[in-house]
C-alpha positions in Angstrom: 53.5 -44.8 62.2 51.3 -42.8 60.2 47.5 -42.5 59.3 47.3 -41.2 55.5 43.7 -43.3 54.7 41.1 -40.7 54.7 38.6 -42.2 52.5 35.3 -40.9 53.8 36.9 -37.9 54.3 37.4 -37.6 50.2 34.2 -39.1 49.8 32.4 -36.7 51.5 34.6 -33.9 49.6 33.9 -35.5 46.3 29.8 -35.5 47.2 30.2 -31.7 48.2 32.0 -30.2 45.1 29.8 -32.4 43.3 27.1 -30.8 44.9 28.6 -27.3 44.7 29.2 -27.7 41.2 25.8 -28.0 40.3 24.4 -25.4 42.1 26.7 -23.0 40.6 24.9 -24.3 37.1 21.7 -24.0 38.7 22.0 -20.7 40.0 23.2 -18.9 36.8 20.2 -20.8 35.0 17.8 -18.9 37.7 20.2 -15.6 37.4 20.1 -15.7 33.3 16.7 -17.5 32.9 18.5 -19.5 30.4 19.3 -23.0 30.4 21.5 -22.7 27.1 23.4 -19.7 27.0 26.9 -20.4 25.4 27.5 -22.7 22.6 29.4 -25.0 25.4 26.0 -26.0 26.9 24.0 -27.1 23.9 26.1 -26.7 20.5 23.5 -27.8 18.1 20.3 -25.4 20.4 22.4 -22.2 20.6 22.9 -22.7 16.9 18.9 -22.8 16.1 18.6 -19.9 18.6 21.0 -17.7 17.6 19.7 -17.9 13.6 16.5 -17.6 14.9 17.2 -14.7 17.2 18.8 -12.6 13.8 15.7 -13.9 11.8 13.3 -12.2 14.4 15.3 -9.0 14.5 14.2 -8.9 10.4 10.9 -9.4 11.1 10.9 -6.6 13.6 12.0 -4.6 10.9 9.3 -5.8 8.6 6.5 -5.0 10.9 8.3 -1.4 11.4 7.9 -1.0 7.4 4.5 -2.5 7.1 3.5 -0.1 9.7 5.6 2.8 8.4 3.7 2.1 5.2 0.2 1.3 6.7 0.5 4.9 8.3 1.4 6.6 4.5 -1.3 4.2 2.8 -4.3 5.3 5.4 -2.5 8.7 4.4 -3.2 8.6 0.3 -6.3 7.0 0.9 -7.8 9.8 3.2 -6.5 12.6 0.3 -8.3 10.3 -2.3 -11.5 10.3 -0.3 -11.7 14.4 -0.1 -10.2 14.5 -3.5 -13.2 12.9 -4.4 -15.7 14.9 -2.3 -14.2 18.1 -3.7 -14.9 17.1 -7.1 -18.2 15.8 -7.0 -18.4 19.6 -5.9 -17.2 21.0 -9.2 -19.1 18.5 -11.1 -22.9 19.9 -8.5 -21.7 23.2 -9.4 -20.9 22.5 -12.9 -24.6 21.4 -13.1 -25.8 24.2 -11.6 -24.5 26.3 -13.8 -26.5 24.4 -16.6 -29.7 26.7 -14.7 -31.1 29.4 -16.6 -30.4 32.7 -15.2 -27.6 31.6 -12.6 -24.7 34.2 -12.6 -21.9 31.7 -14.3 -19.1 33.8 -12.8 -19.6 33.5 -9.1 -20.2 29.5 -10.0 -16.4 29.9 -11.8 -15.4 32.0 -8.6 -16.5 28.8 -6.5 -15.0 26.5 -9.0 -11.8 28.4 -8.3 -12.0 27.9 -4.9 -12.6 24.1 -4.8 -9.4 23.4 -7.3 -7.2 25.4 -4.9 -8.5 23.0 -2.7 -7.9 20.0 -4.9 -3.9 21.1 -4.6 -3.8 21.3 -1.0 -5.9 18.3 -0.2 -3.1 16.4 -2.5 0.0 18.0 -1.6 -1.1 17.7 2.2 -1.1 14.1 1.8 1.9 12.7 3.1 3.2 11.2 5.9 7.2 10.7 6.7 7.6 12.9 3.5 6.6 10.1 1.3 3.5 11.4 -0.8 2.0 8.4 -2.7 -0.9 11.1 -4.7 1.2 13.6 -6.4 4.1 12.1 -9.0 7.2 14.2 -9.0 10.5 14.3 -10.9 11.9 12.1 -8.2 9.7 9.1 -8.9 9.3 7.1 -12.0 5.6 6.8 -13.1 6.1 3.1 -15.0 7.9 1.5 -12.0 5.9 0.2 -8.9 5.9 1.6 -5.7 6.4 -0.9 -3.1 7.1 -1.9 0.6 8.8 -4.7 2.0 6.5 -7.1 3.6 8.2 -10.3 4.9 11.2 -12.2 5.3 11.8 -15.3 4.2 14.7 -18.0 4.8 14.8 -20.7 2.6 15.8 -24.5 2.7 19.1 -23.8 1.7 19.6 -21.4 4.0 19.1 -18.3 1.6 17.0 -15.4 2.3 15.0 -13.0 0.4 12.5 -10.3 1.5 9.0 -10.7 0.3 7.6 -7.5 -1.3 3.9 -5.8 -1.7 3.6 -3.4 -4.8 0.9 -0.9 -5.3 -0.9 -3.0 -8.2 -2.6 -0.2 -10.2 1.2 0.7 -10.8 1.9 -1.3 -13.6 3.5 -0.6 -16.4 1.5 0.9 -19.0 0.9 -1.5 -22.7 1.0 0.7 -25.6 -0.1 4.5 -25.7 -0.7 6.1 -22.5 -4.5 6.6 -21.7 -7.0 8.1 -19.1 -6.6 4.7 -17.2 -2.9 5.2 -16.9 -3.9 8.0 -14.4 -2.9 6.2 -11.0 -1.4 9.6 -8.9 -3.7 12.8 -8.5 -1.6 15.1 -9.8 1.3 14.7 -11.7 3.8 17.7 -11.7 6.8 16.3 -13.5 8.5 18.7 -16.0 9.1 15.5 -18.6 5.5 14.8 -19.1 2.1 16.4 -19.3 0.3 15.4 -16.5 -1.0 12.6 -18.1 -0.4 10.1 -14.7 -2.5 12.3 -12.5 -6.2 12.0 -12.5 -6.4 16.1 -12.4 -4.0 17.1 -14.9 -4.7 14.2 -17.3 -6.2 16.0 -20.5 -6.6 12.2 -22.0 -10.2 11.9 -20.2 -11.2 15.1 -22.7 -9.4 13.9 -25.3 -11.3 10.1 -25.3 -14.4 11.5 -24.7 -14.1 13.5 -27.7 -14.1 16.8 -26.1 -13.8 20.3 -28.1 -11.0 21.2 -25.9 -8.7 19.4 -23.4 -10.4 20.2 -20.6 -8.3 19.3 -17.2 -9.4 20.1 -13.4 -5.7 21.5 -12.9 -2.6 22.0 -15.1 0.6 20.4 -14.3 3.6 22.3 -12.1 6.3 21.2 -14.6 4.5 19.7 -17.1 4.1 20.4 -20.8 0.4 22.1 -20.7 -0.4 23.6 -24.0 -3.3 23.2 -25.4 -4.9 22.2 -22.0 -7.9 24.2 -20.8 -8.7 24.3 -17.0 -12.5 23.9 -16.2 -14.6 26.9 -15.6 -17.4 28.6 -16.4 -18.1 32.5 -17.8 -21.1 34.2 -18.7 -20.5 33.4 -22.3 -19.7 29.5 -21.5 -22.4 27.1 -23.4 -24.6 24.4 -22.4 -22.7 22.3 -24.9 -19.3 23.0 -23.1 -20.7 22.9 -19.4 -22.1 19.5 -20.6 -18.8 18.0 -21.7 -16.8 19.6 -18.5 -19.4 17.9 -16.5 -18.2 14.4 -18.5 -15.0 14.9 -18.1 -15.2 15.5 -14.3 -17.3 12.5 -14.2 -14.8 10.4 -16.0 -11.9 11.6 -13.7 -14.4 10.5 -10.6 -14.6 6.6 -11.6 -11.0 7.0 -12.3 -10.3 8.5 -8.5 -13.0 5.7 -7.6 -10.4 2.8 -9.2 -7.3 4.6 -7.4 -9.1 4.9 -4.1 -10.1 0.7 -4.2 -6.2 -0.2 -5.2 -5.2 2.3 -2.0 -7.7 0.7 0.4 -7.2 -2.7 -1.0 -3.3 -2.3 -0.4 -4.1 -0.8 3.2 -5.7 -3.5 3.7 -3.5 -5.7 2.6 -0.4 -4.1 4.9 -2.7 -4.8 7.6 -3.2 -8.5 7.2 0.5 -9.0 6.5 1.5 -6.9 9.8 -0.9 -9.0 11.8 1.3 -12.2 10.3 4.2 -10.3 11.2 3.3 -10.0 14.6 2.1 -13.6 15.3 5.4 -15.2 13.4 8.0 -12.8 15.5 5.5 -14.0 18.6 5.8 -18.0 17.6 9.7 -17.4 16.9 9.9 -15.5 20.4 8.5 -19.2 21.8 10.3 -21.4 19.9 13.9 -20.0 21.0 12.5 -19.8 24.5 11.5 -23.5 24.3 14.9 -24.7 23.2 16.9 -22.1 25.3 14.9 -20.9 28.2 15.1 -22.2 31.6 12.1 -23.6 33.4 12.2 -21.7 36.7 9.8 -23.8 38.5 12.1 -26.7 38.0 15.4 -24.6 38.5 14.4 -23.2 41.9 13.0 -26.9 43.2 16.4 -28.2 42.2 18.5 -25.3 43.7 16.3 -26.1 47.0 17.2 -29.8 46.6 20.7 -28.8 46.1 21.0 -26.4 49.2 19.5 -29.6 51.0 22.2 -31.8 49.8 24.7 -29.0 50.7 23.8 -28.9 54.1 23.7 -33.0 54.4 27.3 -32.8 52.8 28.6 -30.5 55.2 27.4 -32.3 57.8 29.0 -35.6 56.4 31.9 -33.9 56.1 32.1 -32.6 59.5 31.6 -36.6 60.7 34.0 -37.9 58.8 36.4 -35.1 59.7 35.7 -36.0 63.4 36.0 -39.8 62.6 39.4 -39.2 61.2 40.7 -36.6 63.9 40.0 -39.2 66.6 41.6 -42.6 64.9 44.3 -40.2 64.5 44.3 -39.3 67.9 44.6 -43.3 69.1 47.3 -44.0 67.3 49.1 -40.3 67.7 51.8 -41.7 70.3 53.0 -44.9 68.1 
């Protein structure tokens, strides 16, 4: 005869591997900290966090440009603002030299000096190699600068990136004039420096001036005709008085270009703090949908290491239960 009914015996190896089973889930929850790590253990949630996950690696990049370009903004700004200060110098010395009696040519030697200055100051304004002040043969005066600002994923599952533009870059309507001056210097061989607010000769020119006076001559550019500021002994009151408009002139222009930097700095700012909150609120949301909750994971694995020892111990008693009704009827 023959004993082959072991039913608490299975029962109790059913309840174990059970058990076991889920503390192996459990376990590599607590390991990974993630609840739903392969497709297999949430299809439609390891969808959502995988797009989202892609999504927030643009962002990342977007907040890298915004502050790549927040960096070359405070840059152009900071050349503006001692552009400026230099030539509210020439335009104190150019009143000076309205004095009777002053010596005009050290005034003109000083003069010198300062629009050296105004080169450096503009040339020396760059960060990355990326110079927003001084227009070169590389860049193309009627086109925009501009910086990528966001990312955006649309209904339909399209994307597009969002884009800030330096807005005093437009496109100039009709014949080019003093207000078309948006760079500090323009040094490009197929114009005349008419984009840069110190080689524009247009400020002369509107104002009427008996020469086209500028505060420096273009690189590359065509300059005939154009006369750079100074004084001499033999220099008139008449003349100093119109240099000292056209300087003026080319300040409120420096004045505009200045605000549009500052306002655009401004602007990169605002739209990097976005940046940083939306990667932030996307960082949350995947966790929400993928993360495990430890708290919960290690009271269950403590729950499950209980149940193991409770099944072991079942085991063990049915084990013994079925060793000795085998025992009884071993001799039959």
């Amino acid at each position: 005869m023959s004993i082959y009914q072991r039913v608490s015996v299975d029962a109790a190896l059913y309840v174990l591997r059970d058990i076991n089973r889920n503390m192996t889930v459990t376990q590599n929850h607590i390991t990974t900290g993630m609840r739903v790590e392969k497709a297999s253990d949430n299809a439609v949630y390891w969808s959502i966090a995988t797009t989202a996950r892609t999504d927030n690696k643009a962002v990342s990049a977007i907040q890298d440009a915004l502050g790549m370009a927040a960096a070359t903004m405070g840059t152009a700004y900071t050349g503006v603002q001692s552009v400026i200060d230099v030539v509210s110098e020439i335009k104190a010395k150019l009143v000076a030299a309205t004095e009777d009696g002053i010596d005009k040519n050290k005034i003109n030697e000083e003069i010198k000096q300062l629009q050296e200055q105004l080169r450096s100051v503009s040339e020396s304004a760059t960060f990355n190699s990326d110079n927003w002040v001084v227009l070169t043969n590389d860049a193309t005066p009627t086109q925009p600068r501009q910086i990528p600002a966001s990312f955006i994923r649309n209904a339909d599952g399209t994307i597009s990136i969002g884009m800030l533009s330096y807005h005093i870059d437009n496109t100039p309507v009709g014949a080019t004039t003093s207000k078309d001056a948006r760079y500090l210097i323009d040094d490009r061989a197929t114009g005349s420096g008419e984009y840069g607010v110190l080689t524009s000769a247009y400020f002369a020119t509107e104002l009427g001036a008996a020469q086209n006076y500028v505060l420096m001559t273009s690189k590359n550019g065509t300059t005939t005709g154009q006369v750079v500021i100074s004084v001499t002994s033999s220099t008139t009151q008449g003349q100093i008085g119109q240099m000292i408009s056209v300087v003026d002139a080319a300040l409120t222009q420096l004045t505009t270009v200045g605000s549009a930097f500052g306002a655009l700095e401004k602007r990169i700012n605002l739209q990097n703090d976005f940046a940083t909150k939306l990667h932030d609120n996307i960082t949350a949301g995947i966790g929400r949908l993928v993360d495990a909750d430890m708290e919960e994971e290690s009271s269950r694995l403590r729950a499950l290491q209980t149940q193991q020892q409770l099944g072991l111990q079942s085991l063990n008693i049915a084990n013994a239960t079925y060793d000795t009704v085998r025992q009884l009827f071993q001799n039959f």
